[in-house]
C-alpha positions as CSV (number, residue, x, y, z in Angstrom):
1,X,-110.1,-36.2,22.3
2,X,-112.0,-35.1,25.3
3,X,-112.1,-32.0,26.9
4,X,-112.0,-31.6,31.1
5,X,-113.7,-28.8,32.5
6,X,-110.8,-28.4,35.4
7,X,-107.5,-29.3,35.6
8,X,-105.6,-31.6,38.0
9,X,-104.4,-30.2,41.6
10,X,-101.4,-30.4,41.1
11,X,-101.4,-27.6,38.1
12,X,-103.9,-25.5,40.7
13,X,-101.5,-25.3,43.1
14,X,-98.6,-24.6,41.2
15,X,-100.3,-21.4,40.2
16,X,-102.5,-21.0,43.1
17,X,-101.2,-22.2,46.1
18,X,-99.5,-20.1,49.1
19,X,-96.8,-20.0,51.6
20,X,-96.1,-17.9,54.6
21,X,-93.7,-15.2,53.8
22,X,-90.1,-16.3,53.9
23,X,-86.8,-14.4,53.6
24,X,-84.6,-17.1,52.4
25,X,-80.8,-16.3,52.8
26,X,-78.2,-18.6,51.9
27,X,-78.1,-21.6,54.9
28,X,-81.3,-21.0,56.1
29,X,-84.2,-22.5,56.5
30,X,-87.9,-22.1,55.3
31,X,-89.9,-22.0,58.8
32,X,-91.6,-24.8,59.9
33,X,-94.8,-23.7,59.8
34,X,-94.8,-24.2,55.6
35,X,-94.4,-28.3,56.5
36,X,-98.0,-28.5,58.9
37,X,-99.9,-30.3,56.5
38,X,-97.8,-33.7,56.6
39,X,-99.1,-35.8,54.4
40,X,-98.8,-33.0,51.7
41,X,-97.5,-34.4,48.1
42,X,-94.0,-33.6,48.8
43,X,-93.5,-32.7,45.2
44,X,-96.3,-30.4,45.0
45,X,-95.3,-29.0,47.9
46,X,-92.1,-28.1,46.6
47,X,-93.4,-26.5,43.7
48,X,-95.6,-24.8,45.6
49,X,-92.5,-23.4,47.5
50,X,-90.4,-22.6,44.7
51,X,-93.4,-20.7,43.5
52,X,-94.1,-18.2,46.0
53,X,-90.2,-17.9,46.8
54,X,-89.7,-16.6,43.4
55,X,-92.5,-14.6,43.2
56,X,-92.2,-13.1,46.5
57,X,-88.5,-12.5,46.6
58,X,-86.5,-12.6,43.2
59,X,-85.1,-9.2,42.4
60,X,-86.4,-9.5,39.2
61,X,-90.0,-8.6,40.0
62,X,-91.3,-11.4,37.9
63,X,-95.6,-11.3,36.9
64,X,-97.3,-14.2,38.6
65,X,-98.9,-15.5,35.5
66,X,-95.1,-15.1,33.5
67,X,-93.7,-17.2,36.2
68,X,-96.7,-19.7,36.0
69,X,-96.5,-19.9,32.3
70,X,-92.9,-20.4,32.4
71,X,-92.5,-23.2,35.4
72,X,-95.6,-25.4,33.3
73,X,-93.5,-25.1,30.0
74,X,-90.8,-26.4,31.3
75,X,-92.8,-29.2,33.1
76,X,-93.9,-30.2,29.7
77,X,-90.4,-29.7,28.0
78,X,-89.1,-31.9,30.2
79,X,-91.7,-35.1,29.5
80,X,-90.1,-35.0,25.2
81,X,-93.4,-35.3,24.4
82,X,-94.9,-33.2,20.9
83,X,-98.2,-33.7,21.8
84,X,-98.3,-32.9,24.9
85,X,-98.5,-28.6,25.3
86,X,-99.6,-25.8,27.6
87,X,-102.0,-23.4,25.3
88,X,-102.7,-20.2,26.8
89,X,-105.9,-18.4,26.6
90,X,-105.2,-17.2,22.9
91,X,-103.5,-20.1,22.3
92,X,-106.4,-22.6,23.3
93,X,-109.3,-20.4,21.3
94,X,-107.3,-20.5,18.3
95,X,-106.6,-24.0,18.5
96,X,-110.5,-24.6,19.4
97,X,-111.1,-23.0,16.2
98,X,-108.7,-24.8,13.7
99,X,-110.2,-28.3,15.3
100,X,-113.7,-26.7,12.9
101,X,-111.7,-25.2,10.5
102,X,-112.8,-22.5,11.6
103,X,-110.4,-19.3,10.7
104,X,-110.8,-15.4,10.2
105,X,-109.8,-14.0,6.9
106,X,-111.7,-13.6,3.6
107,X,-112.3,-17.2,2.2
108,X,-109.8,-18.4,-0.4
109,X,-106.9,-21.2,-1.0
110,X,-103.8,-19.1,-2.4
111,X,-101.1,-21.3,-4.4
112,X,-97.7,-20.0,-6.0
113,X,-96.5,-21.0,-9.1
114,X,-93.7,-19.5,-11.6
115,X,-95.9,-16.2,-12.1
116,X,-96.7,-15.5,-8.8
117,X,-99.0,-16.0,-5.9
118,X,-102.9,-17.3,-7.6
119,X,-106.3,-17.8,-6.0
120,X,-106.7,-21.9,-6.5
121,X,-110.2,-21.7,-4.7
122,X,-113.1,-19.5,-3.6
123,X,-114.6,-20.5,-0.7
124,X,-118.5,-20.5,-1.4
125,X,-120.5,-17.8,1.1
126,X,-117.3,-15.5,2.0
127,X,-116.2,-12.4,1.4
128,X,-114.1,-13.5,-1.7
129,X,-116.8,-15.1,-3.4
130,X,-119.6,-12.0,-2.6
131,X,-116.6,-9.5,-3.9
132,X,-115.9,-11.0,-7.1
133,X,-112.8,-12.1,-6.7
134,X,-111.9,-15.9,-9.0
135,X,-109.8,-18.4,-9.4
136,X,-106.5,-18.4,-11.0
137,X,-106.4,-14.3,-10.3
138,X,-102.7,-13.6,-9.4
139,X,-102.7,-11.2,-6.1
140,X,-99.4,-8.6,-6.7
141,X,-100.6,-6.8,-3.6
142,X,-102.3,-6.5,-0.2
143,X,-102.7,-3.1,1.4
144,X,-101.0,-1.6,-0.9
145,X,-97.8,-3.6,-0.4
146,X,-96.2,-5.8,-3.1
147,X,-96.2,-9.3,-2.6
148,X,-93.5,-10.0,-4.9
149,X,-90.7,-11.7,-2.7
150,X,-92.9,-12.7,-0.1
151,X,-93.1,-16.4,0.9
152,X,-96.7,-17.9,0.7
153,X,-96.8,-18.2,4.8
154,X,-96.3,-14.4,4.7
155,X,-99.0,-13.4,2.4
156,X,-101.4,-15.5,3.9
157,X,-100.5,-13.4,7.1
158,X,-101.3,-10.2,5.4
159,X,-104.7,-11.3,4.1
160,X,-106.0,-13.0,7.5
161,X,-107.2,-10.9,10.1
162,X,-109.7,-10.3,12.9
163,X,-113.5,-10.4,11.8
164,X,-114.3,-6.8,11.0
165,X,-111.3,-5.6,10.0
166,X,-110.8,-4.7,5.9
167,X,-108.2,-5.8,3.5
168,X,-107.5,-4.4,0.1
169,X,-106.6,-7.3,-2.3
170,X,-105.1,-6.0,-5.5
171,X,-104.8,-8.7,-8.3
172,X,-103.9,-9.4,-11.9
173,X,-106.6,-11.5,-14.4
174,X,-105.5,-11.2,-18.0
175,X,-104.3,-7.8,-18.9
176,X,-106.1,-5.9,-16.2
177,X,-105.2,-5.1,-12.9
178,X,-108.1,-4.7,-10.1
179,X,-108.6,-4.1,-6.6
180,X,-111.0,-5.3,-3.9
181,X,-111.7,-3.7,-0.9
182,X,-113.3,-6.7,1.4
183,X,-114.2,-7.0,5.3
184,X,-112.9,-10.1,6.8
185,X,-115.0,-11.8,8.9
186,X,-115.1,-15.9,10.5
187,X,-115.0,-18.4,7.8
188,X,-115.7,-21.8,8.3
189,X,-113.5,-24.4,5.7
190,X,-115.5,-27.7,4.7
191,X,-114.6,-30.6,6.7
192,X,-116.3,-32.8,4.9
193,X,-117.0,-32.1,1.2
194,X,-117.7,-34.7,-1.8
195,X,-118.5,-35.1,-5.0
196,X,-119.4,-37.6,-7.4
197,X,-117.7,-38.7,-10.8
198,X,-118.5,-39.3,-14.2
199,X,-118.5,-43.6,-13.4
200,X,-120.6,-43.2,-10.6
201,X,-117.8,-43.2,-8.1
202,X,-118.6,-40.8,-5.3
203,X,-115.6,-39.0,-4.1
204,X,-115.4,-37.5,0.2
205,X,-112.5,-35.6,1.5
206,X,-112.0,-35.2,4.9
207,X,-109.6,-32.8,6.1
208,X,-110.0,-32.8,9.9
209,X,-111.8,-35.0,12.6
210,X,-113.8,-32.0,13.9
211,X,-116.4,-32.1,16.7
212,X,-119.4,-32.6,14.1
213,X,-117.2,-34.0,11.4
214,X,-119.4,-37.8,11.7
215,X,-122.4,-36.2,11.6
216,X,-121.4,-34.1,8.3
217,X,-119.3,-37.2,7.0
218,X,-122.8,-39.0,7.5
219,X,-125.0,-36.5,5.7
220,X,-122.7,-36.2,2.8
221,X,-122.3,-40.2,2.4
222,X,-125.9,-40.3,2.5
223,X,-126.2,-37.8,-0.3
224,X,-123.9,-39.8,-2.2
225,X,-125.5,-43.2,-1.8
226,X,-128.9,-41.6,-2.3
227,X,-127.3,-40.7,-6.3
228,X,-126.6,-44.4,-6.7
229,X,-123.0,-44.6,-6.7
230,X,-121.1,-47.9,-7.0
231,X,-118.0,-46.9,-5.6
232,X,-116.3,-44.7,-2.6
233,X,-113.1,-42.8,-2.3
234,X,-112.4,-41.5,0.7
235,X,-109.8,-39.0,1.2
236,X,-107.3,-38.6,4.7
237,X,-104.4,-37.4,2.6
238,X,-102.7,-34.7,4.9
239,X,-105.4,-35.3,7.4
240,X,-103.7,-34.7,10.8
241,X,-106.3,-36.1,13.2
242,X,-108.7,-34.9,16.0
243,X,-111.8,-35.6,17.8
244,X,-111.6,-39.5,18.7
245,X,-115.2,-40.0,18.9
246,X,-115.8,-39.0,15.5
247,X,-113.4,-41.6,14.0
248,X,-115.4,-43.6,15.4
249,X,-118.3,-42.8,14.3
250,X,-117.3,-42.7,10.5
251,X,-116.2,-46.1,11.4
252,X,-119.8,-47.2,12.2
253,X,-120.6,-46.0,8.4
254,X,-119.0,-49.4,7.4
255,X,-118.6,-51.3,10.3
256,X,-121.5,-53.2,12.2
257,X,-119.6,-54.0,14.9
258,X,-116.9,-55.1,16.9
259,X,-113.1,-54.1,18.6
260,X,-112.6,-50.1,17.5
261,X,-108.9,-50.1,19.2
262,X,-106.9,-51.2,22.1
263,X,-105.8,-48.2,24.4
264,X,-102.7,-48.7,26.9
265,X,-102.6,-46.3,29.8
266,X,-99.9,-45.2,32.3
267,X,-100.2,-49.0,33.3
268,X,-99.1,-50.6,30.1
269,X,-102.2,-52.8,30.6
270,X,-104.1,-52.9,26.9
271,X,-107.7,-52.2,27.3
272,X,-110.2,-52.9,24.5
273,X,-113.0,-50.1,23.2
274,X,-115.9,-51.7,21.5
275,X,-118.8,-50.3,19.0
276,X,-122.1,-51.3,18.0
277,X,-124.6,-50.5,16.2
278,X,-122.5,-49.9,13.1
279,X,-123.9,-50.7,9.4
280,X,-122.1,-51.3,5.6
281,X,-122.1,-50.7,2.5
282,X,-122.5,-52.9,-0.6
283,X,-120.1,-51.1,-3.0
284,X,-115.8,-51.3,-2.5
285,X,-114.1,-48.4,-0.7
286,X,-110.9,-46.9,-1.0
287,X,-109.0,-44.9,1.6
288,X,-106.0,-42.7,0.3
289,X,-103.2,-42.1,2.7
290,X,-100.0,-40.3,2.5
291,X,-96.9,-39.5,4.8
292,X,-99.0,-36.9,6.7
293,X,-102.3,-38.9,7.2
294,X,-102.0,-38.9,11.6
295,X,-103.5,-39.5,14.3
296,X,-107.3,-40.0,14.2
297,X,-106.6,-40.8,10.4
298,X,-104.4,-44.1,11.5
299,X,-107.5,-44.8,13.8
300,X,-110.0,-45.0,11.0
301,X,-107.4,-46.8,8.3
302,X,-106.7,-49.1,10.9
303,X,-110.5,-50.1,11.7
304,X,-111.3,-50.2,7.8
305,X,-108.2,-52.0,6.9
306,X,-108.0,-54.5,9.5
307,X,-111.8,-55.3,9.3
308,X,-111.4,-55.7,5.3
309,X,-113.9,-52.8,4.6
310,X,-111.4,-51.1,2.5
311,X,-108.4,-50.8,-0.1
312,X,-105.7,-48.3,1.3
313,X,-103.9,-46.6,-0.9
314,X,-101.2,-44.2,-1.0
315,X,-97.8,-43.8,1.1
316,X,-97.0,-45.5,4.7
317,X,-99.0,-42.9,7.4
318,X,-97.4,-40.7,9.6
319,X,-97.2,-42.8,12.8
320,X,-99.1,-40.9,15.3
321,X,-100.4,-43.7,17.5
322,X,-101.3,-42.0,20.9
323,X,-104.3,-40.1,22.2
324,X,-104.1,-36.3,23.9
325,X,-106.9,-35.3,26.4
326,X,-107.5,-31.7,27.3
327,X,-107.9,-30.3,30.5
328,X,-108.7,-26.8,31.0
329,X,-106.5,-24.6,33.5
330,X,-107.6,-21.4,35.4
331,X,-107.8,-18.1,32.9
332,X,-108.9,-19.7,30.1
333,X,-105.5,-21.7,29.5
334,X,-105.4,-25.6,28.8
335,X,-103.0,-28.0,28.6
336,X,-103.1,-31.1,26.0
337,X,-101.8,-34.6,27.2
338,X,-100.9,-37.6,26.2
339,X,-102.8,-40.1,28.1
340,X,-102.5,-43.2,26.1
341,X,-101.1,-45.8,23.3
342,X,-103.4,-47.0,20.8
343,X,-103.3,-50.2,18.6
344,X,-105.4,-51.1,15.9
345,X,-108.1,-54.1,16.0
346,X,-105.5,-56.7,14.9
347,X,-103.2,-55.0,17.7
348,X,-101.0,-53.3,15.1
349,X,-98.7,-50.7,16.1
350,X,-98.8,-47.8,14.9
351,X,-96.8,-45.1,17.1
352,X,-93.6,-44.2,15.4
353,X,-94.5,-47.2,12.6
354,X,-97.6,-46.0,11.1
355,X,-99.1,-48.2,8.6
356,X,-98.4,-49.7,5.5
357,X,-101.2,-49.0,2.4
358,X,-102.5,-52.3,0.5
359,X,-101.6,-50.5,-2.5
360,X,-98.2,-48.3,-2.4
361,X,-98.5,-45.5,-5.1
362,X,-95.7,-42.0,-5.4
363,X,-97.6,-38.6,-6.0
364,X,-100.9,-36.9,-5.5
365,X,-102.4,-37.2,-9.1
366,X,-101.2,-41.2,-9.2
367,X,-102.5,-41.9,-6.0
368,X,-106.1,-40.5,-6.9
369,X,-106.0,-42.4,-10.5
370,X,-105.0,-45.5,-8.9
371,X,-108.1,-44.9,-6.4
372,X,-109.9,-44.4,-9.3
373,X,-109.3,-47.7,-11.4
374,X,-110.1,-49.9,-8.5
375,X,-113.3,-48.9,-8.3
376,X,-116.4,-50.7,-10.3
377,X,-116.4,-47.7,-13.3
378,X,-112.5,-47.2,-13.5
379,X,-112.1,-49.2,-16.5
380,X,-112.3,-45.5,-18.6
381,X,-110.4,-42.9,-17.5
382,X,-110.6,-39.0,-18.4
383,X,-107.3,-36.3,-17.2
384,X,-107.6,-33.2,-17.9
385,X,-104.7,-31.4,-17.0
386,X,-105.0,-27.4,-16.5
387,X,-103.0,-24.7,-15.3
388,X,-103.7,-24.9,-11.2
389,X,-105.6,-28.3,-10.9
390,X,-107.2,-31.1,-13.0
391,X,-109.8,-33.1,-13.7
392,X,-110.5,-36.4,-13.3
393,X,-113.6,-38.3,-15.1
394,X,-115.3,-35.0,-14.1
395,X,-114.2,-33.9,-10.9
396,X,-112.0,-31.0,-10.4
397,X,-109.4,-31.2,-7.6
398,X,-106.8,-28.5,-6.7
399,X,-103.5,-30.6,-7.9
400,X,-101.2,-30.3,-10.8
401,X,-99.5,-32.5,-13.6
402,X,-95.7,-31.4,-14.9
403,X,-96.6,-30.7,-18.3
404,X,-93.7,-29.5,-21.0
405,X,-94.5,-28.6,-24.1
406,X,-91.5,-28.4,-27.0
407,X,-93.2,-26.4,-29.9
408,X,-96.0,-29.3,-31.2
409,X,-95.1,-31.9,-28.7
410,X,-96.1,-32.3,-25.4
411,X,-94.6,-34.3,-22.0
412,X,-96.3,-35.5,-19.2
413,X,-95.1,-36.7,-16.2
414,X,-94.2,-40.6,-16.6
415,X,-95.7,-41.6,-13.6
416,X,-98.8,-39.8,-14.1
417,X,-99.0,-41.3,-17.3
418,X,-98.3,-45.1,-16.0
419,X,-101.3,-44.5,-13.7
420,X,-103.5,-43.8,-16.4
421,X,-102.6,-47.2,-17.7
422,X,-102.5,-49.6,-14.8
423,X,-98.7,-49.9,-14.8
424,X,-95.7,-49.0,-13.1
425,X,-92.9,-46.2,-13.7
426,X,-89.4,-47.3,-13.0
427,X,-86.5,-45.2,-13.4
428,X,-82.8,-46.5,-14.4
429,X,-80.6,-44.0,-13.9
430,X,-78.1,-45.7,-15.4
431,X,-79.5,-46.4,-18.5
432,X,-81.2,-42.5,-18.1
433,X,-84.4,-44.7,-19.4
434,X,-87.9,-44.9,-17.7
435,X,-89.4,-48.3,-17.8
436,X,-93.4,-48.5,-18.1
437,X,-94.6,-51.9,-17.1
438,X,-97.8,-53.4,-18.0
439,X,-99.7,-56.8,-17.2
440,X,-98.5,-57.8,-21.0
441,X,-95.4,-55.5,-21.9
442,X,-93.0,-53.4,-20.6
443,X,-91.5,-50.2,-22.9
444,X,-88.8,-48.0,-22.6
445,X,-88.4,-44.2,-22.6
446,X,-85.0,-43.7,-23.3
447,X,-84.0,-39.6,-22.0
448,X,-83.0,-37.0,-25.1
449,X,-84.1,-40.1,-27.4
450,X,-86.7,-37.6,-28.4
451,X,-89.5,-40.0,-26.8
452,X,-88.7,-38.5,-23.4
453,X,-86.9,-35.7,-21.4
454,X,-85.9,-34.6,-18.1
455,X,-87.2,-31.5,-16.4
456,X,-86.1,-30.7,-12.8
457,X,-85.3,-34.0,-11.8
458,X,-88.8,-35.1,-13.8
459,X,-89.0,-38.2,-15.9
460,X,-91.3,-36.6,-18.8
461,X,-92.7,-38.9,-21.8
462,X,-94.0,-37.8,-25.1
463,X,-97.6,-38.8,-25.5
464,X,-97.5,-39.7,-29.3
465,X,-94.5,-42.1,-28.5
466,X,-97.0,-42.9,-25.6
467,X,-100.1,-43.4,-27.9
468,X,-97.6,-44.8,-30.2
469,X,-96.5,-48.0,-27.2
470,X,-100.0,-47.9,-25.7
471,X,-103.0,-48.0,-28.1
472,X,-105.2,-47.4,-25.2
473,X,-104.4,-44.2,-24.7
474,X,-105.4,-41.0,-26.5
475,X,-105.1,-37.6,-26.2
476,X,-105.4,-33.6,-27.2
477,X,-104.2,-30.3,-26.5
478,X,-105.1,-26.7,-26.5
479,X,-103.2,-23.6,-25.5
480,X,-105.0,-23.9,-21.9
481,X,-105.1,-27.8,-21.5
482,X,-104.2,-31.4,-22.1
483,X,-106.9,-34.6,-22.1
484,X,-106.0,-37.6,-21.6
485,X,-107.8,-40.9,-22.0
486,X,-107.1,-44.4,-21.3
487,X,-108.8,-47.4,-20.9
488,X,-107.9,-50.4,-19.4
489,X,-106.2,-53.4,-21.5
């Protein structure tokens, strides 16, 4: 994405630009005098006319910068273009400011399960950490104003708020209720954050392309390598895209060299963009993808994929395969534009395609085990499944596992539990059976056999008729959690 200082002419005079004064009646004419300048854009010209007739004339009185704002949405309506939008002045800041995760409020992740809205994270350095507030604390009110009813986008509107400004967060943990009194200020959400397991895989999320995201992607995969790990996962799940430049420059983390994309213009004309300078890594990578990996997360799946530096797995990406450039407008507005068509290395589409994973996997928690066991160390595998999130061969991450438990028995989600093993879950619906296939056997789960059960519209499989089936598994259970281990045949 780049950023223009000024916008182009044409926008300048639509807002800018005068005329003589006119009275137009119906069957006249606009004087001569507006048509001196012959070789004038006639276009412009017009909208230059339109413009100060309106504004001028119309009975309605109409603000200049209402009328403005009104003839450049309508421009941009008209192209049926997404990605291309006017931003006024508000608009552009806050957009500026979710590009660094950047937001004003008091520092947590809020979730909703049966009981309620719950804190899933604390944000380190923020007003919710410095106040005490925890994780898995249900919050029944904000400002004095039950949140029972609410819907999550709502609450989260009650508890953001300009820097400065106080909030009273009322919650629940255990049997006692207490309240916080906290002053919001700017908050700044990880980009990049990582993490390494308990096999020596190191683990990097990546949530946004953001101007300095590279150099914190570089710093953090420098840590990582520094603690000697022999594998990498690297998370662009529900990463929507951004900053160009700094795709490229994670790129360069594990590619020397060579084609980063082909752009097509206005022109249609495909023009290659080279790097160099670029260096790799001597352990396998993986990339996981889903359904809303976009944009700037194609770009770098693309170059890693098509230059064999990396497994992809997940769920077919978005399909976002152009390229916005912003250009700033007079009183602070901008408008975003779509400028360009980009393929991938190989020339692979990927604008309304997006592109396939090496490895297709359903689910959050599958997807990450999968990751997991093709890596040098996933040969052992630990699950722990608790209430908000679980943890896998160490590493906490904010997801959840359907678990149902039936006085001593407990269900896990099949698929989960075919993960674990290296296999795949199929479901016959008209046998009401779930098949788990192995390299050497498959087994079957028959529904209300006892061995398995459906909740929601879940396939869920008893883990002693699992154990049972699959020596390689084990587990236990508490009131609070269930472990699972497996290792591989």
């Amino acid at each position: 994405m780049t950023i223009h200082a000024g916008g182009k002419s044409l926008f300048r005079k639509v807002v800018f630009g005068l005329l003589l004064p006119a009275t137009i009646l119906w069957g006249a004419y606009v004087p001569s005098a507006v048509y001196a300048e012959e070789q004038e854009d006639t276009a412009a010209l017009q909208l230059n006319q339109v413009f100060e007739v309106i504004r001028q004339t119309h009975i309605s009185g109409i603000q200049d910068q209402e009328l403005a704002n009104k003839a450049i949405e309508a421009m941009v309506e008209s192209l049926n273009d997404p990605y291309t939008t006017f931003m006024d002045q508000e608009e552009f800041e806050e957009f500026m400011k979710s590009m660094d995760q950047q937001l004003e409020g008091i520092g947590v992740r809020v979730g909703v399960d049966e009981n309620g809205f719950y804190i899933a994270e604390v944000l380190p350095g923020t007003p919710a950490e410095e106040s005490g507030l925890a994780e898995d604390d249900y919050i029944v009110a904000v400002d004095g104003q039950p949140v029972s009813g609410l819907e999550l986008h709502e609450l989260t509107s009650l508890i953001k708020g300009a820097a400065g400004t106080k909030v009273t967060v009322a919650v629940q943990r255990g049997n006692e209720q207490l309240e916080f009194v906290l002053e919001r200020r700017t908050v700044q959400d990880p980009v990049v954050t990582s993490k390494v397991l308990n096999n020596n895989t190191g683990y990097i999320r990546l949530s946004s392309f953001s101007t300095d995201g590279g150099q914190s992607f570089a710093d953090e995969l420098a840590g990582l390598k520094a603690k000697g790990i022999t594998g990498l996962i690297l998370d662009l799940r529900d990463n929507t895209g951004g900053v160009l430049e700094t795709a490229q420059n994670i790129a360069k983390q594990f590619v020397k060299e060579g084609t980063f994309l082909y752009v097509k213009g206005r022109d249609q004309e495909e023009q290659a963009l080279t790097f160099e300078g670029g260096t790799s890594v001597s352990f396998p990578v993986i990339v996981l993808v889903n359904e809303f990996s976009a944009s700037a997360s194609e770009v770098l799946t693309g170059v890693l994929q098509d230059y064999g530096a990396a497994t992809v797995i997940g769920k077919k990406t978005f399909g976002k395969g152009s390229v916005q450039e912003i250009y700033r407008l007079a009183g602070g507005a901008a408008i975003k534009v779509t400028t360009e068509e980009y393929l991938t290395p190989k020339k692979r589409p990927v604008n309304n395609v997006g592109l396939e994973p090496d490895v297709v996997v359903e689910g959050a928690v599958p997807q990450l085990i999968t990751a997991l066991r093709h890596t040098p160390g996933g040969d052992r595998l630990e699950l722990v499944i608790q209430k908000h999130s679980i943890v896998l061969n160490g590493g906490k991450f904010l997801q959840t596992v359907p678990v149902f438990r039936e006085g001593e028995n407990v269900y896990v989600h099949s698929r989960v539990l075919a993960a674990l093993l290296g296999a795949e879950a199929k479901w016959d619906g008209k046998r009401q059976a779930v098949d788990i296939i192995t390299s050497s056997a498959t087994k079957t789960f028959t529904i209300d056999s006892k061995e398995a059960v459906n909740r929601d519209g879940i396939s869920m499989i008893l883990l002693d008729s699992a154990v049972k089936h699959f020596p390689q598994l084990q587990w236990s259970a508490d009131q609070n959690e269930v472990k699972i281990r497996a290792e591989k045949e």
